[in-house]
Chimera marker file (.cmm) of the C-alpha trace (Angstrom):
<marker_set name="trace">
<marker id="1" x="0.000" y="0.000" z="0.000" r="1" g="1" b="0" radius="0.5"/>
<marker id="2" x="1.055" y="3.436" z="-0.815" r="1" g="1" b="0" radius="0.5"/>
<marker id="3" x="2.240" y="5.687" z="1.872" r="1" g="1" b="0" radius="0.5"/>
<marker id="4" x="-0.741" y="8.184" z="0.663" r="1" g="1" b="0" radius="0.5"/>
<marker id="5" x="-3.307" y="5.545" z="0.357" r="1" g="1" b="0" radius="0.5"/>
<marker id="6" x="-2.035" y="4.280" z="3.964" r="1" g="1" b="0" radius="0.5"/>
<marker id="7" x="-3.065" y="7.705" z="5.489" r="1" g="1" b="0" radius="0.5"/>
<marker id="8" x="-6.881" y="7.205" z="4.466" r="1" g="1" b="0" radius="0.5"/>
<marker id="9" x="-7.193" y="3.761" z="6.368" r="1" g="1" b="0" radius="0.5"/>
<marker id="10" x="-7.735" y="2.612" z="9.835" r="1" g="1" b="0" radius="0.5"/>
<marker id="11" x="-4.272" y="0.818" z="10.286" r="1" g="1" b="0" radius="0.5"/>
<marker id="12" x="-2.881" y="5.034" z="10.050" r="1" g="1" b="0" radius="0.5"/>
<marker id="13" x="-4.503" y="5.286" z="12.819" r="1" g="1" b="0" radius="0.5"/>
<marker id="14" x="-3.965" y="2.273" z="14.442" r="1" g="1" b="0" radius="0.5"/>
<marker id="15" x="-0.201" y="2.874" z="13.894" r="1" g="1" b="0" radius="0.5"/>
<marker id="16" x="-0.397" y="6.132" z="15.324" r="1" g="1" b="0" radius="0.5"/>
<marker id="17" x="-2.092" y="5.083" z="18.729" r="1" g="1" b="0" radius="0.5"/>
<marker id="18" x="-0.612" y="1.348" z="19.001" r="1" g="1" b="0" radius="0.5"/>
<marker id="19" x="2.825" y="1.487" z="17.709" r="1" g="1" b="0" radius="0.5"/>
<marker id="20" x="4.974" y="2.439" z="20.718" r="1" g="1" b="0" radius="0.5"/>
<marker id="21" x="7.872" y="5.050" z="20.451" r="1" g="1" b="0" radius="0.5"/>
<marker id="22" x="9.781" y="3.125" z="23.005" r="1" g="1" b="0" radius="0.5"/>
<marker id="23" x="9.862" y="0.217" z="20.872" r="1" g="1" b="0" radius="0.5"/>
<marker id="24" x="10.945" y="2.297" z="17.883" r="1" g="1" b="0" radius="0.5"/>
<marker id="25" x="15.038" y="3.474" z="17.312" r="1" g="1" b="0" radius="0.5"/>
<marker id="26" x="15.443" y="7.032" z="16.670" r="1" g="1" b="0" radius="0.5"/>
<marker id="27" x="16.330" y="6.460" z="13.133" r="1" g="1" b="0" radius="0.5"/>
<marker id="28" x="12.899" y="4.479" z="12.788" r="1" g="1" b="0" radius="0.5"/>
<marker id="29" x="10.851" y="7.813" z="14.414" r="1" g="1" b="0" radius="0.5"/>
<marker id="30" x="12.826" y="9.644" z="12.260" r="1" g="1" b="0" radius="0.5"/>
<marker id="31" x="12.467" y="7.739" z="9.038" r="1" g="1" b="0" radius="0.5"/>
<marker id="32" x="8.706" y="7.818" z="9.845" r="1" g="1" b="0" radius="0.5"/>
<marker id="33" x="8.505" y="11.508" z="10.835" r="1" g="1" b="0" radius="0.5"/>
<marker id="34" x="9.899" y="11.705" z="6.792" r="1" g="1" b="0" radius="0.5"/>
<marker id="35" x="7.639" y="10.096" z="5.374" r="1" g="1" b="0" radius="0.5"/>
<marker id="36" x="4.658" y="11.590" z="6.640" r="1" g="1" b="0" radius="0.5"/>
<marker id="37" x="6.624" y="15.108" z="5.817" r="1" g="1" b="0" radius="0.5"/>
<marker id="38" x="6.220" y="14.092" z="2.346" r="1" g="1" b="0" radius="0.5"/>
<marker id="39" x="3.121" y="12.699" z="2.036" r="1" g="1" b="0" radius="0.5"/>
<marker id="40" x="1.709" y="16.097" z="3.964" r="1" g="1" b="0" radius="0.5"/>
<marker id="41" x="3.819" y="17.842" z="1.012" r="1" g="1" b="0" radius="0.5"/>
<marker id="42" x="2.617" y="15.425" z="-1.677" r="1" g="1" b="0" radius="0.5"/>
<marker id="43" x="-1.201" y="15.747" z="-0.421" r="1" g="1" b="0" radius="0.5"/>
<marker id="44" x="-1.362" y="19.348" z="-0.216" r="1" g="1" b="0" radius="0.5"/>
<marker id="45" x="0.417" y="19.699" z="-3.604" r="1" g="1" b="0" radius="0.5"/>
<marker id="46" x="-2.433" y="17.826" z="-5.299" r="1" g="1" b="0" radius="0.5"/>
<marker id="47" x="-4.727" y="19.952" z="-3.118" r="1" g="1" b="0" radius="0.5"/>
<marker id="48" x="-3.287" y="23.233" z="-5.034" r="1" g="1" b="0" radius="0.5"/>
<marker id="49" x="-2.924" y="21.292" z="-8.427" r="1" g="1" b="0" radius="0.5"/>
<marker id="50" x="-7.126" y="20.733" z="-7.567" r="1" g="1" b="0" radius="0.5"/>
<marker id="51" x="-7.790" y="24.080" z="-6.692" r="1" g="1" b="0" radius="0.5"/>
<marker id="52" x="-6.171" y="25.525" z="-9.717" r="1" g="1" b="0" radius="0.5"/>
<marker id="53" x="-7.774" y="23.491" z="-12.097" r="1" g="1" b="0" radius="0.5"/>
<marker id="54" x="-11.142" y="24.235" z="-10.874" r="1" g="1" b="0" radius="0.5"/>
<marker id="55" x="-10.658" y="27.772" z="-10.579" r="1" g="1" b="0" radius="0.5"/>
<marker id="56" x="-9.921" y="27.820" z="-14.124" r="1" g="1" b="0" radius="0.5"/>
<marker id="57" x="-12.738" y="25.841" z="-15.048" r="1" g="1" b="0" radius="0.5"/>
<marker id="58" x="-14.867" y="28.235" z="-13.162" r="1" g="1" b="0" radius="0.5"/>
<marker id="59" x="-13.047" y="31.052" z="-15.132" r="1" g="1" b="0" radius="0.5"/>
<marker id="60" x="-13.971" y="29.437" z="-17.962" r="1" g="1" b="0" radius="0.5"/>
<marker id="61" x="-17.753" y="28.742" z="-17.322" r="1" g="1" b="0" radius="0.5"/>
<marker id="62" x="-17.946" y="32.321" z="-16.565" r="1" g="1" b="0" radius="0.5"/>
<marker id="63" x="-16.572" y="33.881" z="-19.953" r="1" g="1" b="0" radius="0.5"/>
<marker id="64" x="-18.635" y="31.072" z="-21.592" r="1" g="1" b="0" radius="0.5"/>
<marker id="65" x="-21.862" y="32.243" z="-19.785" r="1" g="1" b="0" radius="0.5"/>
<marker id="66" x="-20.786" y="35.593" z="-19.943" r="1" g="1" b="0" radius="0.5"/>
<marker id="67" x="-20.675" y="35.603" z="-24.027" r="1" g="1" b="0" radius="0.5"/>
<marker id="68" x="-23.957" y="33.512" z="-23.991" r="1" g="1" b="0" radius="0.5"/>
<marker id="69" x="-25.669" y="36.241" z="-22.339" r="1" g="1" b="0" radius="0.5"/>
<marker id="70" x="-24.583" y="38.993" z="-24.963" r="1" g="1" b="0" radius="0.5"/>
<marker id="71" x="-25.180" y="36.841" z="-28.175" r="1" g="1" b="0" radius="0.5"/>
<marker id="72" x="-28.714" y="35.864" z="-26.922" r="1" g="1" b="0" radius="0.5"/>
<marker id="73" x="-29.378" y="39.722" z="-25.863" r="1" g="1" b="0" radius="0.5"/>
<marker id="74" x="-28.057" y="40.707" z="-29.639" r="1" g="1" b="0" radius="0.5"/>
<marker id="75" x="-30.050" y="37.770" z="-31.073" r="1" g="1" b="0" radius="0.5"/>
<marker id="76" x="-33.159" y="39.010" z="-29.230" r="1" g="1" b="0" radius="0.5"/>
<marker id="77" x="-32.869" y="42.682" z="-29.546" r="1" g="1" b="0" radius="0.5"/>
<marker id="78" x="-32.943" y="41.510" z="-33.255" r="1" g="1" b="0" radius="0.5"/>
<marker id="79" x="-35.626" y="39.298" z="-33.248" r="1" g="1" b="0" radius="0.5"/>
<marker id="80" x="-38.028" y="41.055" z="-30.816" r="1" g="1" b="0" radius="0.5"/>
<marker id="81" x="-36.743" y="44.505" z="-29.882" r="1" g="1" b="0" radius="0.5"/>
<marker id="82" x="-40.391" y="45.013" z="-28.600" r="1" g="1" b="0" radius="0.5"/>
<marker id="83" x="-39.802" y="42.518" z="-25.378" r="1" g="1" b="0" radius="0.5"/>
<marker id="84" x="-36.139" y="44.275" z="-24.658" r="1" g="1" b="0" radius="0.5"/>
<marker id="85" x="-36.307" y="46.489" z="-21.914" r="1" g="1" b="0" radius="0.5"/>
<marker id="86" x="-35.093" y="49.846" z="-23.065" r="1" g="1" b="0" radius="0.5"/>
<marker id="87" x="-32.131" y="51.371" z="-21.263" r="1" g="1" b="0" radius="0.5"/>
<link id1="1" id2="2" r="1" g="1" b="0" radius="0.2"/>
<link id1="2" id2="3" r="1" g="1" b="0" radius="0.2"/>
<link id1="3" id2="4" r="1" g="1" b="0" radius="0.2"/>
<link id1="4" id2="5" r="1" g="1" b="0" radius="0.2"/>
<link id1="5" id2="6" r="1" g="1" b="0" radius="0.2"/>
<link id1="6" id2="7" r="1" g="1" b="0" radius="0.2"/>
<link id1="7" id2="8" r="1" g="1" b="0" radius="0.2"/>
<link id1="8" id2="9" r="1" g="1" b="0" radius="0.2"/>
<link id1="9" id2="10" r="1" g="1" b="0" radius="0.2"/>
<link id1="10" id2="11" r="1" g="1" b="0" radius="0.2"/>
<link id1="11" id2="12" r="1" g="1" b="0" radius="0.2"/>
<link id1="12" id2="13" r="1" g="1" b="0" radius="0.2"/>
<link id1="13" id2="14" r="1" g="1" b="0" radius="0.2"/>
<link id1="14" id2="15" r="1" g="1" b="0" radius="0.2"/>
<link id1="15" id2="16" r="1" g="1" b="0" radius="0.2"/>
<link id1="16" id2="17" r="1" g="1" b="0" radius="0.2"/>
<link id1="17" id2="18" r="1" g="1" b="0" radius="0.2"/>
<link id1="18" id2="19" r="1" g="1" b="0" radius="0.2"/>
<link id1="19" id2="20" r="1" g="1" b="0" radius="0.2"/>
<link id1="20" id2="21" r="1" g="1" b="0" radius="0.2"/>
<link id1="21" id2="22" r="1" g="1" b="0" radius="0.2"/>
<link id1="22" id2="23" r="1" g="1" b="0" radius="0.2"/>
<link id1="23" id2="24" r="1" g="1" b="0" radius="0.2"/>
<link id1="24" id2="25" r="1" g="1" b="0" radius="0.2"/>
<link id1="25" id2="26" r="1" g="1" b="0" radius="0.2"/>
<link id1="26" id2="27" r="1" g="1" b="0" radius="0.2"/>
<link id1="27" id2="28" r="1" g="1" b="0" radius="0.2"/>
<link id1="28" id2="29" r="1" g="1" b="0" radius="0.2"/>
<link id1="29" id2="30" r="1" g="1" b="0" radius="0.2"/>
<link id1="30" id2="31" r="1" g="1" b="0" radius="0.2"/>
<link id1="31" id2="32" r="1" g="1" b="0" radius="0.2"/>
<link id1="32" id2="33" r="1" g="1" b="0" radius="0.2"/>
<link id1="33" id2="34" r="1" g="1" b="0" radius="0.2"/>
<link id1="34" id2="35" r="1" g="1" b="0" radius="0.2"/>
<link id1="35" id2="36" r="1" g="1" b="0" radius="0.2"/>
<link id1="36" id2="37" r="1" g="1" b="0" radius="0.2"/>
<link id1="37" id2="38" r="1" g="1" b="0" radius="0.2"/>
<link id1="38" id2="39" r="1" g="1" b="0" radius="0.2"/>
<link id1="39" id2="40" r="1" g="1" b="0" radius="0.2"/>
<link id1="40" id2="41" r="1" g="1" b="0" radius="0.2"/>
<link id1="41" id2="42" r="1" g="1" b="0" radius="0.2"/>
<link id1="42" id2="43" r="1" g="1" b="0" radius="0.2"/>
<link id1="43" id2="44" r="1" g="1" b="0" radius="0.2"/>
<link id1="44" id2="45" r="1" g="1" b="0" radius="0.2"/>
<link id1="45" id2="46" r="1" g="1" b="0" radius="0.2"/>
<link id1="46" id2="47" r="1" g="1" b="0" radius="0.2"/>
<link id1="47" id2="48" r="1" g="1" b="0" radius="0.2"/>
<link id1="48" id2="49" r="1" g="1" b="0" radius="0.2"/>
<link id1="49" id2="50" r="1" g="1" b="0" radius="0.2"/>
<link id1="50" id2="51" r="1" g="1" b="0" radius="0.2"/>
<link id1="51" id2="52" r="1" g="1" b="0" radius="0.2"/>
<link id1="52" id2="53" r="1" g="1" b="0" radius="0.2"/>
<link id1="53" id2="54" r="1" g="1" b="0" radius="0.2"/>
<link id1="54" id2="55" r="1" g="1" b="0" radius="0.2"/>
<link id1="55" id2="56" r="1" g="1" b="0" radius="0.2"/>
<link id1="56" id2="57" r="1" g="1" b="0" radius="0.2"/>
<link id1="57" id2="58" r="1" g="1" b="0" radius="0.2"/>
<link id1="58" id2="59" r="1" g="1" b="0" radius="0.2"/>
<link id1="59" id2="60" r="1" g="1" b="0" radius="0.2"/>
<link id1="60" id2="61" r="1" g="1" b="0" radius="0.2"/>
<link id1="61" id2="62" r="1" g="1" b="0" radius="0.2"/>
<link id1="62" id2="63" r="1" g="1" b="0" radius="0.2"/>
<link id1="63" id2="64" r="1" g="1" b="0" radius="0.2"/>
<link id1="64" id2="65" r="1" g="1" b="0" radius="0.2"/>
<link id1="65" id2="66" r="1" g="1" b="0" radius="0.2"/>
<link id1="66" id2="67" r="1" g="1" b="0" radius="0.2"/>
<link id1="67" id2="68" r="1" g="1" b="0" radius="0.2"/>
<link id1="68" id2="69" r="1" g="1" b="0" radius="0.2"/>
<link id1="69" id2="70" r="1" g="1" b="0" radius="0.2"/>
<link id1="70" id2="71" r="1" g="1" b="0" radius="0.2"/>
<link id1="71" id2="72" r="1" g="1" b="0" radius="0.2"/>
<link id1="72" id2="73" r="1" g="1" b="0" radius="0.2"/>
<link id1="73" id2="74" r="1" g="1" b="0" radius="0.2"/>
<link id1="74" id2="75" r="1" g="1" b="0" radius="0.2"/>
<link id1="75" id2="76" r="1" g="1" b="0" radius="0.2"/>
<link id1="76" id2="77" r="1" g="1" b="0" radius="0.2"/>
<link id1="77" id2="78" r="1" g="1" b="0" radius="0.2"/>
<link id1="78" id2="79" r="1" g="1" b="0" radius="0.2"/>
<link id1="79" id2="80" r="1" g="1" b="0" radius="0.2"/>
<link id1="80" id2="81" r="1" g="1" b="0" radius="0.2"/>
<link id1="81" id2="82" r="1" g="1" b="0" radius="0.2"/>
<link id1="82" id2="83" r="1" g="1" b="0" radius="0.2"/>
<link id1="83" id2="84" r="1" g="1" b="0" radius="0.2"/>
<link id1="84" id2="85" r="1" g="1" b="0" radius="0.2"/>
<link id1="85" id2="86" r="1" g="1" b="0" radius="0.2"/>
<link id1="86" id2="87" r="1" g="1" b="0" radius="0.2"/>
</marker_set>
């Protein structure tokens, strides 16, 4: 099991509570304090990566809707000018 995949199950936290740091070497508490470093690092990367993405999908909608909304005000100030409210 991955190390990232390993933080979403029970045994993370079973590790967490039931493995003993007196039973561990330095190096070991070390070596684990690492890994979780990177995984925190890895995780929140792909939380920005996420966040991006969406943001410029939202962007995106946005313009999209935004240009919708003029063409069908053009279209309809051509086809009914009666129903357009005049400004």
């Amino acid at each position: 099991m991955s190390s990232q995949l390993f933080l979403y199950t029970v045994n993370f936290f079973s590790f967490c509570i039931c493995e003993s740091f007196q039973e561990c070497s330095l190096k070991q508490i070390m070596d684990r304090e690492g890994e979780i470093v990177r995984d925190t690092q890895s995780l929140h990367s792909d939380m920005q990566t996420l966040v991006y993405e969406n943001y410029n999908k939202f962007i995106s909608a946005t313009d999209t809707i935004r240009k919708v909304s003029a063409s069908v005000h053009i279209l309809l100030f051509h086809v009914f000018p009666s129903f357009l409210p005049s400004h």
